[in-house]
N, C-alpha and C positions, 0 to 999 in steps of 0.2 A: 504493500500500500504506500502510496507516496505518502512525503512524510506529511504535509499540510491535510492532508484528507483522513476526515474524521468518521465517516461511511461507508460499508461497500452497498455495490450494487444490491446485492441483497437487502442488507439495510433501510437502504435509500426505496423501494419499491415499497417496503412494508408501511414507511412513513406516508409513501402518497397515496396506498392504498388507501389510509385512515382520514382523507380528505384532509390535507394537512391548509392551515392557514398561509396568510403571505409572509413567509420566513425571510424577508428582507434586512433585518439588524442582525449584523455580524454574517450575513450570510456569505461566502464566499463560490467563484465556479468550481473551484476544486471539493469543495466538501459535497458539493452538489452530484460533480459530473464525473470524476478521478473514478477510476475501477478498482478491483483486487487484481495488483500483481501477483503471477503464477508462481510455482516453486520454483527456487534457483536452480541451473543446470551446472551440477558440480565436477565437469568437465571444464567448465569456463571459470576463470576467477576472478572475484570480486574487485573491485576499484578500492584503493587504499582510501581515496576521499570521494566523497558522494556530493556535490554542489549544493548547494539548500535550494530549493524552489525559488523561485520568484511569488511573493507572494500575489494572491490574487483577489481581489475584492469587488461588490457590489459597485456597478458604474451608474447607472439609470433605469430608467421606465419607462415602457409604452405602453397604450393603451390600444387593442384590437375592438373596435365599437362595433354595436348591436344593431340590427335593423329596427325602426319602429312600428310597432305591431299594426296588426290591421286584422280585419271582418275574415277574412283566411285563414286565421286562427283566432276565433273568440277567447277564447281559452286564454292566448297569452295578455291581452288584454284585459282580463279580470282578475288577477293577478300581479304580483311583483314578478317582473317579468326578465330573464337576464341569459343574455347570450353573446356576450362579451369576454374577452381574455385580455391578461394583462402580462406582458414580458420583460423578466429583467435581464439585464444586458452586464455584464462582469469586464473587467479590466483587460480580462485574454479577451476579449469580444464573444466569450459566448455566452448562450443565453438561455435561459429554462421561460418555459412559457404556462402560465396558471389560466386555467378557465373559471370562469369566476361563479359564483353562485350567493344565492342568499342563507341566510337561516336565521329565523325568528329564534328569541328567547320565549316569548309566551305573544297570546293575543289579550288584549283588552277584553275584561272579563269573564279570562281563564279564573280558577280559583289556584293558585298557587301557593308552595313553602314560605310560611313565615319565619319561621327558623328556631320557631316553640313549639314543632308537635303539630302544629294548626292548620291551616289554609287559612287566606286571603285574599280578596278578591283584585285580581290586579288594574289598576289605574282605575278603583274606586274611588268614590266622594265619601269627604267625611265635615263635620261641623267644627267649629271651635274648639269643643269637647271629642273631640275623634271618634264620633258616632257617625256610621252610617247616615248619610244623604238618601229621604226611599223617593221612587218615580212611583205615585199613586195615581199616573195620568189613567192607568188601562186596569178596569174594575176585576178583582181578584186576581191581578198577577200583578202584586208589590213588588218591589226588586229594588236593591240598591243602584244608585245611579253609578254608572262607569263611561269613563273618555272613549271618545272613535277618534282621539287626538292627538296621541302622543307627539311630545316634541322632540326640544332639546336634551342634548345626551353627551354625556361625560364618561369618558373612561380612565380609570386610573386607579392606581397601587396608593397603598399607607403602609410605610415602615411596622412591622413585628406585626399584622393583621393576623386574627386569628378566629375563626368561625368554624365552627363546627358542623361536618359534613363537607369539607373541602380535602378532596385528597391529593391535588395536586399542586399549585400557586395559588393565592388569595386575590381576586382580581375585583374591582367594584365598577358599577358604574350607576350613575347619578341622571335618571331619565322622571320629566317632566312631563306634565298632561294638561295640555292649552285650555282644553274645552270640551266639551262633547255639545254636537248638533241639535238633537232633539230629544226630547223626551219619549219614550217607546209608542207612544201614541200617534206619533208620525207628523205631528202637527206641532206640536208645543216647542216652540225655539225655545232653548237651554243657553243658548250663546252667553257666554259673560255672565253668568246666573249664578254658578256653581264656583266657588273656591278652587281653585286649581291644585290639585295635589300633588306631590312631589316624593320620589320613592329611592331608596337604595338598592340594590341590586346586587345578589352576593355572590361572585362567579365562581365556578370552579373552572381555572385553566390548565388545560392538559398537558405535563409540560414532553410529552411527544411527538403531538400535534397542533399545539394551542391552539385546541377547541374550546369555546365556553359552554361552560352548562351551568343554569339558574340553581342556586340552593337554597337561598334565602331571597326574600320578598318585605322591605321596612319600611312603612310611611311615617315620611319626617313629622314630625309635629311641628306645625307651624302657629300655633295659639301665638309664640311669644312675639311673631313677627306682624298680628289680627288676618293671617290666613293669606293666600297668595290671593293676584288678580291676572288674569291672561296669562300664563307664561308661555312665552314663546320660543327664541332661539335663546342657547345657552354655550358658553364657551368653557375649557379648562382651563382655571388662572395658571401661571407659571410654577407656584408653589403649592398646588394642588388641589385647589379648592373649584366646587362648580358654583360660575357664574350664572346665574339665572336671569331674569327679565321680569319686568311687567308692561305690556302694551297696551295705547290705547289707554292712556287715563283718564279715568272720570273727569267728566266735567265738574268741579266743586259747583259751579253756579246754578247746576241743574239737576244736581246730585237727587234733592230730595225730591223732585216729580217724574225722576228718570224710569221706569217700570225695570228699565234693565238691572240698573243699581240698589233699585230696592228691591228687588227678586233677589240680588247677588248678597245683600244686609238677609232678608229674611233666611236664605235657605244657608247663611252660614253662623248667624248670631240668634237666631230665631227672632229677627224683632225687621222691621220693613226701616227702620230710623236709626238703627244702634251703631251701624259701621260709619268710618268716617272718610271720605274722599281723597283726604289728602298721607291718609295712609298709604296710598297704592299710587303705582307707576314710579315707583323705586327699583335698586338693585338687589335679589336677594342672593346672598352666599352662603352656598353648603359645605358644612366640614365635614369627610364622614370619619367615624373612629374605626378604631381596631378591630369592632364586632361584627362591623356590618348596621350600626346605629347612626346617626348622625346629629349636627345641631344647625341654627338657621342664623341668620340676621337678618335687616336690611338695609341697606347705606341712601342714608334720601338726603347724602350733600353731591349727590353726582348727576343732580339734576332729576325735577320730576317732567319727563317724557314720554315719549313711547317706547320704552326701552325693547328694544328688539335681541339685540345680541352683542354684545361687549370683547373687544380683541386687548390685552394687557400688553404690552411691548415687553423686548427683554429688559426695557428698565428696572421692570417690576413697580413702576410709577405709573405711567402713560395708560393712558384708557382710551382709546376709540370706540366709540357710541356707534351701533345703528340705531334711528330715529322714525319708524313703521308710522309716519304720518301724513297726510297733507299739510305742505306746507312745512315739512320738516326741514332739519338744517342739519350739518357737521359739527357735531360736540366731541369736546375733549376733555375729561375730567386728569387732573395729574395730583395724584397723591403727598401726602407731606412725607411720608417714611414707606419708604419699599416693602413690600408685600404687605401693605395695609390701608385699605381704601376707606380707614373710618373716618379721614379728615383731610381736604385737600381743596383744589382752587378748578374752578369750572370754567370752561373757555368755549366761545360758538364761531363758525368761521361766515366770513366775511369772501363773497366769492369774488375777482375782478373780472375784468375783459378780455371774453374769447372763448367763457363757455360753449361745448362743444358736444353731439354725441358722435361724432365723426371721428375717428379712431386715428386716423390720419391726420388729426388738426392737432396743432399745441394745446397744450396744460394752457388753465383759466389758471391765475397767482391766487392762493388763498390768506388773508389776513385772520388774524383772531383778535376779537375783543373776549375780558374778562367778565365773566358774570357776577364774581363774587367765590374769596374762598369760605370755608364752613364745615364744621364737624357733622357727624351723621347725629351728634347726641342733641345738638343745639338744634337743628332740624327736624329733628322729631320732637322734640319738645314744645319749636313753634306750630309744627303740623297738629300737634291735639291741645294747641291750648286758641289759638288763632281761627274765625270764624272768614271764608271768601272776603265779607264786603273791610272786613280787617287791613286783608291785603292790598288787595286793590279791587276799583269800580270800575266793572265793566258791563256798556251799555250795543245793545246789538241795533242802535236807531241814533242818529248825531244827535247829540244833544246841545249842539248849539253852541259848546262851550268849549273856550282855547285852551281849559285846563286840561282838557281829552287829548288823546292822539289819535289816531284812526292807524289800527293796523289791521292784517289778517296772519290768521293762525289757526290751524285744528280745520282748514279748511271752510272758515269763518270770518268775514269783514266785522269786526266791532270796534268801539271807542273805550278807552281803557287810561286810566289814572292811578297809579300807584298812590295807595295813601303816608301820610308822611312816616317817615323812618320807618317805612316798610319795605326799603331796595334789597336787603338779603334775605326778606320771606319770599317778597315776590319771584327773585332769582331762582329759588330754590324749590318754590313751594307751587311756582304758576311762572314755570321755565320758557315754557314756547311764546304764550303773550309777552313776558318782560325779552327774552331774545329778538322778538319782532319789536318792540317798544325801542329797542337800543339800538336798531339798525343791522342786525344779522341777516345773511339771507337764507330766508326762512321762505325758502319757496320748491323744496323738491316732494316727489311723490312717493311716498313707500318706500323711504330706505331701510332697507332689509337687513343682511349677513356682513359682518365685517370682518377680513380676517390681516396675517399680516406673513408676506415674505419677508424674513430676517436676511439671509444673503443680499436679497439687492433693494432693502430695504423701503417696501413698495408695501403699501394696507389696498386691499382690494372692498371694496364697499358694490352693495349689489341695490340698482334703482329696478323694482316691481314692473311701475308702469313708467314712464315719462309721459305724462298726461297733465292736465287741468292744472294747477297753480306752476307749475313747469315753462306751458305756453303761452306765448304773448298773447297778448289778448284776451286770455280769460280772464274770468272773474276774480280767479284768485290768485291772478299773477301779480308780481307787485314792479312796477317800471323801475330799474335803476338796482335792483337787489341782485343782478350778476349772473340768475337764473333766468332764458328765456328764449327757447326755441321757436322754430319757426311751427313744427306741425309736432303734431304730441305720435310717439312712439309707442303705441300701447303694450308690445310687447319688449320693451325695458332694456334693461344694458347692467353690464360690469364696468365700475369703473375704478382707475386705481389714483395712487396718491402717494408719490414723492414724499418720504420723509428725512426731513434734517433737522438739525440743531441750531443755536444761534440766534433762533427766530426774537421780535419784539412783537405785544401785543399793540393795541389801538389806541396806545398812550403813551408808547416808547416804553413800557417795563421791559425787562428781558422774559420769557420764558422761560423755566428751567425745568428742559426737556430738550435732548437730542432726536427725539422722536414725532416731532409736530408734524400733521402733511402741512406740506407746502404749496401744491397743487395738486390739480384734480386735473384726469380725460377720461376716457371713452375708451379700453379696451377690448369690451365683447359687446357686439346689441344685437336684441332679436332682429326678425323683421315681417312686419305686417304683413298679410296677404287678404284677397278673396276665399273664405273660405273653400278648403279642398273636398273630394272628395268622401271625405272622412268625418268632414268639419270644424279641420285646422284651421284657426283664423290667422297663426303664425307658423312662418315656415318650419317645419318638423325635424329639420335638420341644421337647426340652430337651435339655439336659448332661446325660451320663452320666458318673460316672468320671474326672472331669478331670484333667488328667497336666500337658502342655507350658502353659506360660501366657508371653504375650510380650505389652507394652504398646508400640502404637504413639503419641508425642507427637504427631506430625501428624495422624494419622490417627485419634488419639480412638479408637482400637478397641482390646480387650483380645482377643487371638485366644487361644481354648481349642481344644488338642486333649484328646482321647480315648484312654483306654486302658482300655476298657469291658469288662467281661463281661456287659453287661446291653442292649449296643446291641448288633445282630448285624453291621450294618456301621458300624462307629466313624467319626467324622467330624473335623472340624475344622470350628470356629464363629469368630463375630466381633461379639465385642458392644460397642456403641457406648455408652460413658459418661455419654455429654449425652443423646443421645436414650434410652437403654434397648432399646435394637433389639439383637434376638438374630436373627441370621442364618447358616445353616447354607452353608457354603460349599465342602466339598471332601467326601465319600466315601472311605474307604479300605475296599480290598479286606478283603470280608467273614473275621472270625478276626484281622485284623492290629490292629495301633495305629497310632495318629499321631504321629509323632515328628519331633527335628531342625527345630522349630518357631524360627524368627527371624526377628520384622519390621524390615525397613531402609528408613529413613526416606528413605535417602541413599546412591545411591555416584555417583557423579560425574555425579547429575542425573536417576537410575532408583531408584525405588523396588521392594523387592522382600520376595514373603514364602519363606522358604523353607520346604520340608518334607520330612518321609520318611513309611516307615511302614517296620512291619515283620513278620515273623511272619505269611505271609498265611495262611487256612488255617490256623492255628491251632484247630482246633475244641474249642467246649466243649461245656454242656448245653443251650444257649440254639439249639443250631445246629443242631438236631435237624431242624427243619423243610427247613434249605438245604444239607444238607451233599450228598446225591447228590444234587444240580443244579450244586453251584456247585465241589464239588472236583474236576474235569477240568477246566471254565475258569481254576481258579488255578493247577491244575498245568502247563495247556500258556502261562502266560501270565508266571508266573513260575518257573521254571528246574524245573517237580518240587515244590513249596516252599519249595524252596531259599534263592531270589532275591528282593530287594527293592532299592525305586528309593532312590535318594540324587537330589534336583532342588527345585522351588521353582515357585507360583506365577504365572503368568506371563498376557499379557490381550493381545488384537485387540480395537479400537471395534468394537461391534455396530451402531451407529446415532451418523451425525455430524451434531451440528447447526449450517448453516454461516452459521444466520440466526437474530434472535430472532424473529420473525415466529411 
């Protein structure tokens, strides 16, 4: 056996027989591809010195993408659907090639290991009190309510973890549940209703295969943080902890006549009045411990927004905001002490001239002005002690009066007056008015996934739509604010962002931050069409709509998912930085989204992507063509529409090459 080769053939077959994961860390071609030397012929004699190999290491990635389904096969279409391979390429140039596949951990509203003897019901609702949530829409079949939504998803190790039922590596991962659709009765929207739950997830990894398999099943208690609101994308901070979300904040000014808000106060406080508005649209962070248990916060000095999903630089300071609103802007929160975002200084960008979704056009320059710095304690103590008209007066009709200013925000023209020495509630506590108040521009649609190439120091930001406060002309465009195309792109773009150091804010401070963007372009955009055959309203061999965005540093690939109204089956891609290769790699059940997107470079020597989806069957106008074909496949396939997978990419060698011949 050469001497760098830790396999033989034999060996090595046995491991791919066992559907081994993507073994990319530390992987080499020799451990991979080297054979068993035969016995020495002892006629011949041996060399006094034997050269040491050259060593050989992992070089890149490609991706081989998947056709998108179609009426030819219903089947794959109701379905996570994946007929893509992925090849890596080693330093001697050769290369092993994985076919790729899925595999859920469980579906929403399995009953699954609590890791006491029990079952559990997975991405159930529970109250304040951690009581069961029941759906008493449909008379004699009560049921606790559970997500068709999983989101965001965290993978990751805790030093000395130790759970019981784990026979191989201790692995965790940290998956979120936005929402569930409706109530069982098929009519009752739920949206926004339900407290969002949040779960531990206690893996056993294989460490011959690194396979996961679920042992335990833990819902965090969230009492001490008054329960989650939407959570959406979530990201792994650098030091380990999962960042969470909350989108779409309550309106405080409307809080108490909102039917959505007080369904969301009733069914988690039991009272329609008791929750309070300025609770939510914060950041929350999860620590998990050694058991498989975890604990919560939430940091509400990083701006109350629509917190979408949060990228940490390797400062361990810098925060990039995605902002899932109309009307939304580029925020940066920078922390005062590294790995600790319970006190720090908030910044919103300032877009110049030359905004562009033309891929081929210069970076628009970004300025930041300061919002205001502030601890998460002092913030939350003005959030429950401060009443809206406290903070400031906002009128949705001119009142005639120069002490107003007329902005738009939330997808909303109003007049708005901070009341006196209220600039760092307002900053913090009613972020997007006072950012529009100070002249930020607060004019994009849907900013989605954020994430961040550390090599060539570039944060990728994903816009939804490019629509409505975006375009000139509309309503909610604001003349002079840096944002303003000519015709709205509905089906959306990546766009990325230049970071450096050095930068000054909107008053000459310095920032201190090496990690500021500096500008913004247009890297990936879908592209509108007539709908097709199908009832793609966007070309199917692009981006639609792009939502999750996660950069792998190994892997050189920027993985987008989907959260389309314009693709009839949303997908999940992977596009490659150096080469420009866009390859479509996963399918999700036609109506759903791609969600719970996180590439891992590394867990104890397996590489992994994970993913959800959600909302299958969800039909719109686009679905006209597939809806009676495909809603009985989704409904016997996922719970009714109930259900959706929480799992992660996973790969068998299709073809092993054991020679270079």
């Amino acid at each position: 056996m050469n001497a760098v080769t830790d396999l033989s053939r034999r060996r090595l077959l046995q491991l791919f027989g066992a559907a081994p994961l993507l073994p990319l860390a530390g992987l080499s071609s020799a451990a991979l591809l080297a054979g068993c030397g035969g016995g020495a012929d002892p006629g011949v004699p041996l060399p006094v010195v034997t050269p040491a190999p050259t060593p050989v290491s992992f070089a890149s990635v490609s991706f081989s993408g998947m056709a998108a389904p179609n009426l030819n096969n219903a089947a794959a279409m109701a379905t996570t659907s994946v007929g893509s391979s992925m090849t890596a390429t080693f330093t001697d140039l050769s290369k092993v090639e994985f076919k790729l596949a899925y595999q859920p951990f469980f579906m929403t509203g399995d009953l699954v290991n609590d890791g006491n003897g029990g079952k559990i019901l997975a991405g159930g609702y529970v109250d304040i009190n951690n009581q069961p949530i029941i759906d008493t829409t449909v008379a004699g079949k009560n049921r606790q309510f559970f997500s068709d939504s999983p989101d965001g998803t965290s993978l990751l190790t805790v030093p000395n973890a130790k759970v019981a039922g784990v026979k191989g590596n201790t692995v965790f991962a940290v998956v979120q549940f936005e929402y569930t659709t409706w109530a069982q009765d098929g009519t009752t929207s739920m949206y926004g209703r339900l407290p969002s739950p949040i779960a531990v997830l206690t893996l056993d990894q294989d460490t011959t295969t690194g396979k996961l398999s679920l042992v335990k099943y833990h819902n965090v208690d969230t009492a001490s943080v008054n329960g989650l609101w939407i959570t959406c994308g979530a990201s792994l901070s650098p030091w380990g902890t999962h960042l969470s979300s909350e989108e779409y904040e309550p309106n405080a000014y409307l809080a108490s006549t909102d039917p959505q808000f007080k369904a969301y106060s009733k069914n988690l406080y039991g009272s329609e009045t008791a929750a309070n508005p300025y609770n939510y649209g914060h950041l929350p962070e999860v620590t998990v411990n050694v058991d498989g248990t975890a604990s919560i916060k939430k940091h509400y000095c990083m701006g109350r927004i629509s917190h979408e999903l949060v990228q940490v630089m390797p400062d361990n300071r810098t925060v990039i905001m995605g902002d899932d609103a109309t009307n939304s802007g580029y925020f940066v929160f920078i922390a005062d002490v590294a790995k600790d975002l319970s006190a720090g200084s908030l910044y919103v960008a300032k877009v110049g001239a030359g905004f562009s979704l033309d891929p081929a056009a210069s970076a628009a320059p970004l300025t930041w002005i300061k919002l205001g710095s502030a601890s998460s304690a002092e913030i939350r103590q003005l959030a429950n002690t401060l009443k809206p008209l406290d903070v400031m007066d906002v009128r949705i009709n001119d009142p005639k009066d120069t002490t107003f200013t007329k902005v738009t925000a939330n997808g909303r023209v109003e007049w708005i007056k901070v009341m006196p020495n209220m600039q760092k509630a307002a900053a913090f506590l009613e972020t997007h008015r006072y950012a529009a108040l100070v002249g930020a521009s607060m004019g994009f649609t849907k900013m989605e996934g954020t994430t961040v190439n550390i090599h060539d120091k570039i944060a990728y930001s994903a816009l939804q739509n490019c629509q409505g406060s975006m375009v000139a002309g509309n309503t909610f465009n604001v003349p002079g604010n840096g944002i303003s195309i000519p015709k709205a792109l509905d089906a959306g773009a990546v766009m990325m962002l230049n970071l450096t150091g050095g930068q000054k804010d909107s008053i000459g401070a310095a920032i201190d931050s090496e990690w500021m963007p500096a500008d913004t372009k247009a890297l990936l955009t879908g592209e509108d069409i007539a709908a097709d055959d199908l009832g793609n309203t966007a070309n199917p061999d692009k981006i639609a709509n792009p939502d999750n965005l996660k950069f792998s540093e190994k892997m050189r690939t920027l993985f987008i998912g989907e959260d389309s109204s314009q693709h009839v089956n949303n997908f999940l891609w992977a596009y490659n930085v150096d080469t420009k290769a866009l390859s479509r790699i996963m399918s999700i059940p036609s109506g759903g989204e791609s969600t719970g997107l996180h590439a891992v470079d590394e867990v104890n020597g397996w590489t992994y992507i994970m993913s959800n989806f959600q909302h299958a069957g969800d039909w719109g106008g686009i679905h006209g063509k597939v809806k009676t074909q495909l809603d009985p496949l989704i409904r016997a396939n996922y719970k009714d529409k109930f259900g959706a997978a929480v799992g992660y990419l996973t790969a068998e060698v299709s073809q092993i090459k054991l020679n270079k011949a």
